[in-house]
N, C-alpha and C positions, 0 to 999 in steps of 0.2 A: 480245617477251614475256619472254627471262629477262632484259632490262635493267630491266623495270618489277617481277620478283622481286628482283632484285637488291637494286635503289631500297629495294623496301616491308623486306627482310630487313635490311640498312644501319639505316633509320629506328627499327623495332620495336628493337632493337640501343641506339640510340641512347637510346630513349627508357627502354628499362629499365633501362641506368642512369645516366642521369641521375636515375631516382626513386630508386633504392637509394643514395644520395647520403648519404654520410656528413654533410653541412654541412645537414643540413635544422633549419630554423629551429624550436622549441618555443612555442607559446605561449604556453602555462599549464604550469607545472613540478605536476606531479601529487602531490606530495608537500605543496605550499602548499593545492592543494585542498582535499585529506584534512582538513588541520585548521582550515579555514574550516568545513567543511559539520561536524566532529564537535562546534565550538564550540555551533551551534545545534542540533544533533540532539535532537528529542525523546526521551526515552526511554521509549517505554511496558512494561506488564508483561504479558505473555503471562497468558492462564487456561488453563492447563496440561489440565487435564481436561474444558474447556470444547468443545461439537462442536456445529456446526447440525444438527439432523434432520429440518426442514422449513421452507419457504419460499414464503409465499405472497405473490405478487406483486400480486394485484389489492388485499387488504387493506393490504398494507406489511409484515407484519409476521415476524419467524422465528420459530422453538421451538427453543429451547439445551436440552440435554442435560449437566448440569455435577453431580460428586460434591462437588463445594469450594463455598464462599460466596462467592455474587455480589451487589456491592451494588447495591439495590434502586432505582431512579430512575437509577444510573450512566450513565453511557457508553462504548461501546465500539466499537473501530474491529475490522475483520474485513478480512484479507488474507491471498494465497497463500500457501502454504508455504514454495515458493520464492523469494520475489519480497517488498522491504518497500515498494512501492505501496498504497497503503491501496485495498480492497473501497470499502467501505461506512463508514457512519456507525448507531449503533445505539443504544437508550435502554431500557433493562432497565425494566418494567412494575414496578409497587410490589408485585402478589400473583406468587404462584409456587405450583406441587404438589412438593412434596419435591423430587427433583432435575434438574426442570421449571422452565425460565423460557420467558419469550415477552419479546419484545420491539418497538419501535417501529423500522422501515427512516428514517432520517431522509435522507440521502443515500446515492446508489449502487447495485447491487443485489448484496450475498451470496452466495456461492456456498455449497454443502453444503459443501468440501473444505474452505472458509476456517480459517486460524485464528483467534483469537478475542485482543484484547486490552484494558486496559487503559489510557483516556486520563489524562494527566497530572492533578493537581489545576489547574494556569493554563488550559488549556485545556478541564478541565470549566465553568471559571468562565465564561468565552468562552462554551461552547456556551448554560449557564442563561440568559445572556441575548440568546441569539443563538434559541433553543427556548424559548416560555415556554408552561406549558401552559395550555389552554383551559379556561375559566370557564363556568360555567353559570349565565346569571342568573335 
């Protein structure tokens, strides 16, 4: 019994460090990263006073809360506070009540807490023809 502690104490021993291993290979230098992923980074613009105050699921649609001007048919991506994973996907309606929007869930689902932002102009372009609105004949 204690030659098989022994053994396991020895091993455990052995194997920690060998992991603590000064010679461990890198594979990706983190610094090359960084300025690969900043070359493509979208930059979008926060709506600063912009808040969801309700979210209904079965229609798609949310109700923004916003003092500032929001452009009307826009687009806007909604994500955590913490976190730049994009929510949702979303399409500001053409009418509004003062400083009351609603909007279209195009992809995703919104949370209340989200924040609210602003997609690029290439990327609104993208979406117009990726979203084309329904006709009525």
């Amino acid at each position: 019994m204690n030659s098989n502690l022994l053994y396991f104490s020895l091993l455990t021993g052995l194997l920690l460090t060998s992991c603590s291993s000064s010679n461990s290979i890198r594979l990706k230098d983190s610094s090359d990263s960084k300025l690969e992923s900043s070359a493509n980074v979208e930059i979008a613009k926060k709506v600063e006073t912009a808040t969801i105050v309700h979210i209904d699921k079965k229609e798609r649609i949310v109700t923004i809360r916003c003092n500032c001007p929001i452009e009307h048919g826009g687009y806007y991506t909604t994500r955590l506070k913490l976190n730049d994973n994009e929510n949702s996907l979303i399409k500001i309606y053409d009418t509004s009540y003062e400083s009351i929007f609603i909007a279209d869930i195009l992809e995703g689902s919104p949370k209340i807490t989200d924040s609210i932002f602003k997609v690029s102009e290439g990327r609104s372009k993208e979406l117009d023809q990726k979203y084309t609105d329904a006709t009525i004949d």
